[in-house]
C-alpha positions in Angstrom: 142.8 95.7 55.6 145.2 95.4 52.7 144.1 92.2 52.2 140.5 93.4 51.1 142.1 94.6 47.6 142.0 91.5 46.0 145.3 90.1 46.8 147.0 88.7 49.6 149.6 91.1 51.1 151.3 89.4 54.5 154.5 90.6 53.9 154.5 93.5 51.3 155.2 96.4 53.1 155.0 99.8 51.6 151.8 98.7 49.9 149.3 101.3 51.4 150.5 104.3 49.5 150.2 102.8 46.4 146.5 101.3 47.3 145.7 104.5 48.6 145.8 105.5 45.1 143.0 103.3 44.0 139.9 105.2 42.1 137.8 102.2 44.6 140.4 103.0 48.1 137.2 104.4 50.1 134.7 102.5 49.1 136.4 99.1 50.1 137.9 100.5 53.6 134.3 101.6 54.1 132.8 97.8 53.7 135.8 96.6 55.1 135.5 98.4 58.4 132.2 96.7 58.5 133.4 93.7 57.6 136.0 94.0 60.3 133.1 95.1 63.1 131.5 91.5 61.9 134.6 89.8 62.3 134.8 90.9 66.0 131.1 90.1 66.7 131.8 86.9 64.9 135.1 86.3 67.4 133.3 87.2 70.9 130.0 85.3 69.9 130.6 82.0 68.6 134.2 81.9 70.2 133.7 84.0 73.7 137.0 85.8 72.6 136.1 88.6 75.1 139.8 89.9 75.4 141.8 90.7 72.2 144.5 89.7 74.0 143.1 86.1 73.5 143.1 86.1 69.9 145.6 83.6 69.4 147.1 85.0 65.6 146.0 88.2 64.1 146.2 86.8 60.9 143.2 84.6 62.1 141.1 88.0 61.9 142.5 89.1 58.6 141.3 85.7 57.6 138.2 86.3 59.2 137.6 89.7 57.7 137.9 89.0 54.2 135.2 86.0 55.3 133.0 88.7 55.8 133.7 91.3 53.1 132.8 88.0 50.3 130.1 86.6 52.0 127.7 89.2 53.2 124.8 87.2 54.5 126.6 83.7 55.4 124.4 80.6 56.5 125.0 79.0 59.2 126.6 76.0 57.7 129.5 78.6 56.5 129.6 80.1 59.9 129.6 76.9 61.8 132.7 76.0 58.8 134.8 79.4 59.9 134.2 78.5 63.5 135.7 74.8 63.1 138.5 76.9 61.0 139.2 79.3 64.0 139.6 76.2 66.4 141.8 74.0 63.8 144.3 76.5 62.9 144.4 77.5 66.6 144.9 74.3 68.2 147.3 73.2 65.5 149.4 76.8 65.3 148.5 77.1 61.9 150.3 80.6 61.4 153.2 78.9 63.7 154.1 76.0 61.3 153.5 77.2 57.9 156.4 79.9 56.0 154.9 83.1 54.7 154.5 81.5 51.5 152.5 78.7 53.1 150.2 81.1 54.3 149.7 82.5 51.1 148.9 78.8 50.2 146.5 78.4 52.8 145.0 82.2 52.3 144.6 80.5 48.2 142.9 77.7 50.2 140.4 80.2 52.0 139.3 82.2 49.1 138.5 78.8 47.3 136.1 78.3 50.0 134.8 81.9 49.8 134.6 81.7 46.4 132.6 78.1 46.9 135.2 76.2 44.8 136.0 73.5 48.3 134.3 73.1 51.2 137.1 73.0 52.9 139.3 76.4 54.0 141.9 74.4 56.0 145.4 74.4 53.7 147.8 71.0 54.4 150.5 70.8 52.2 151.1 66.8 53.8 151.1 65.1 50.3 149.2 62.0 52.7 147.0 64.9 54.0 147.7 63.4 57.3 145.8 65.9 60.2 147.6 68.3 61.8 148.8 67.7 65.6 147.5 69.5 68.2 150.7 71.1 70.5 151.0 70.1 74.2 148.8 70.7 77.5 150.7 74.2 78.1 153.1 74.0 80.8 152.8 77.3 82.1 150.3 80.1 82.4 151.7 82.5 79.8 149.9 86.0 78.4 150.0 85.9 74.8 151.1 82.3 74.0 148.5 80.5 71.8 148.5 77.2 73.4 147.6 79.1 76.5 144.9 80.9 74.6 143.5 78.2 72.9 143.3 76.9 76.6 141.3 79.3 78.3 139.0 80.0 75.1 138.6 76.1 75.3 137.4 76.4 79.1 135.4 79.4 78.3 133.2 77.6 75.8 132.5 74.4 77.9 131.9 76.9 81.2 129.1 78.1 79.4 128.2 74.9 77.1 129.2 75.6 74.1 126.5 78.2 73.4 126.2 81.5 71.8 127.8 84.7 73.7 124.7 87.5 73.4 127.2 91.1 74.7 123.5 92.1 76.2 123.5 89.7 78.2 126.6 89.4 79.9 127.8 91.0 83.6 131.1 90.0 83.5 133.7 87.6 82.6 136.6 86.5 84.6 139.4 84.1 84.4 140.7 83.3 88.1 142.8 81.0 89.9 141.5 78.1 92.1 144.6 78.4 94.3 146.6 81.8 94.7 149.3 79.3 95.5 149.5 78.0 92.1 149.2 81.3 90.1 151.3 80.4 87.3 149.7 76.8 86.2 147.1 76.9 83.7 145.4 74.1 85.0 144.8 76.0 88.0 142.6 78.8 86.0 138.6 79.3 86.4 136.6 80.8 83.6 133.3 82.7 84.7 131.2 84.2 83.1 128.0 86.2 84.9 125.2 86.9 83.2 122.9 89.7 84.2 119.6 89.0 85.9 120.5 85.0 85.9 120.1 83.3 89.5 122.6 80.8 88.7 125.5 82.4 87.7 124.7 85.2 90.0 124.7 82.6 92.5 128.5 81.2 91.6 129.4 84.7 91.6 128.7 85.6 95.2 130.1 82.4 96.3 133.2 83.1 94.5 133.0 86.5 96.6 133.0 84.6 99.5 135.8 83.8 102.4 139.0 85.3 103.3 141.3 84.7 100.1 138.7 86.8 97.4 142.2 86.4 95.0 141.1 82.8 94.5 138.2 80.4 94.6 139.4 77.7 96.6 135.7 78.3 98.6 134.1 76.5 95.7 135.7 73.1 96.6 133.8 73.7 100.5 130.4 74.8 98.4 128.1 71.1 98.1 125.6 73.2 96.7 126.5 74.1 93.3 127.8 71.7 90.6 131.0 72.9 89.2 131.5 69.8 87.0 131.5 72.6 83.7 134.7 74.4 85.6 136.6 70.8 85.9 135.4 70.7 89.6 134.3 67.3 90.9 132.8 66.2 94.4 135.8 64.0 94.3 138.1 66.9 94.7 135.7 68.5 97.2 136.4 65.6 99.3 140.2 65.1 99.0 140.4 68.9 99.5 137.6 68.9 102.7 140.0 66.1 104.1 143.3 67.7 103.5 143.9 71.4 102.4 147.5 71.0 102.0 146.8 68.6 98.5 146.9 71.5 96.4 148.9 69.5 93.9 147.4 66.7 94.0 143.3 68.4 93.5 145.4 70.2 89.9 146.5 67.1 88.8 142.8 65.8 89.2 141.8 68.6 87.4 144.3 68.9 84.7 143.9 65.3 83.8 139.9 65.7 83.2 140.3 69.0 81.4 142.8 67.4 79.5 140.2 64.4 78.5 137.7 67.0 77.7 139.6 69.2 75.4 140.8 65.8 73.6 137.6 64.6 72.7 137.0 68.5 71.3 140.1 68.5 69.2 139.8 65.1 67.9 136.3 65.9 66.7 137.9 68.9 65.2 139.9 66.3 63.1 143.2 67.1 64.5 145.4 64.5 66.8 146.1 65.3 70.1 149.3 64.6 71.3 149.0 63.9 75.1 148.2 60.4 76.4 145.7 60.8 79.3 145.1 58.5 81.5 143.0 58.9 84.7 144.5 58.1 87.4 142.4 59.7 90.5 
């Protein structure tokens, strides 16, 4: 909230007594509160960040914030702009890479933007302006890591085709394993989301219900009936997994490998590099 003051304060602490001070302290909190209740609709929304835990750097919402507290009434050309922003300095840990005075480089680079003096809020200080590489296909499922989180938000979004999150709407959302077996590998997570009063994903709902192991939705790869293709499930799989149960490994590599082409064309058309070389080999 410091941040709303006019000046960039990441790591200045002691700083809220002496802002407290300010003839303007309440009237800016006020709009920034707002501006903060924005940021949040903004985040679960346009990026179906429906856990805080998923928010991959808090600094992202500062960012975010201050987005909202200059430009009241954005268009949707600035929205769709912040959005790309969310997904670059995500997939490229942004807030990982650069020094505290880098940030405050790249924070200079965002109010330029806000301020309409660039069109673009994304900071590099490569003198070649080469893009930023995205980091690897994480190896492990892991609470709080942003590669992780990037991951599932990434799987969220193509689960429900890249459209618009409306909170009225929604039942539920859950993020569960294909395989109890292979808890801890994020290749073996589903993302659902259930809408109220919508046959279909009611539908995928009860049928992840179904069967003896409700931890998991290995059923799905015995269900012909629905297409799964959005949740990296192929008929393929269905049929290595109808003729052998036991291939486990075998059905995550499938599924890792096309989740892995999927999210490359995404971060390459977010004009970043992505490091893995994926090539389909089932």
């Amino acid at each position: 909230m410091i941040n709303s003051f006019g000046k960039v304060y990441f790591d200045q602490k002691g700083k809220e007594e002496e802002l407290a001070k300010r003839a303007d302290f309440i009237k800016v909190t006020k709009r920034t509160l707002k501006s903060i209740e924005k940021a949040i609709q903004f985040l679960y929304e346009e990026v179906l960040l429906f856990d805080y835990r998923l928010l991959p750097y808090g600094t992202q919402l500062v960012f975010i914030t201050d987005f909202f507290n200059t430009i009241e009434n954005p268009t949707k050309e600035q929205l769709e702009t912040l959005k790309k922003w969310f997904w670059q300095t995500t997939y490229a840990s942004y807030f990982t890479i650069y020094s505290l005075s880098k940030q405050r480089e790249a924070y200079n680079t965002f109010r330029d933007f806000l301020e309409g003096r660039t069109n673009n809020p994304l900071y590099n200080d490569d003198k070649l302006n080469r893009p930023f590489m995205a980091v690897d296909f994480p190896t492990k499922k892991t609470h709080g890591s942003v590669r992780y989180n990037a991951l599932i938000l990434f799987m969220m979004n193509q689960a429900n085709d890249w459209r618009k999150l409306d909170v009225n709407e929604v039942d539920s959302i859950k993020i569960r394993p294909l395989f109890r077996e292979a808890i801890s590998k994020p290749e073996n997570m589903v993302t659902l989301i259930v809408f109220e009063n919508n046959i279909e994903s009611n539908s995928l709902n009860s049928t992840a219900k179904k069967g003896k192991k409700k931890s998991d939705l290995s059923n799905w790869l015995l269900d012909y009936q629905n297409d799964y293709e959005k949740y990296f499930i192929t008929n393929d799989m269905r049929n290595e997994y109808a003729d052998d149960i036991s291939k486990r490994n075998f059905i995550l590599e499938c599924r890792k490998e096309i989740i892995q082409k999927e999210e490359k064309k995404f971060v390459e058309n977010l004009e970043l590099k992505y490091e893995e070389d994926i090539e389909m080999n089932h």
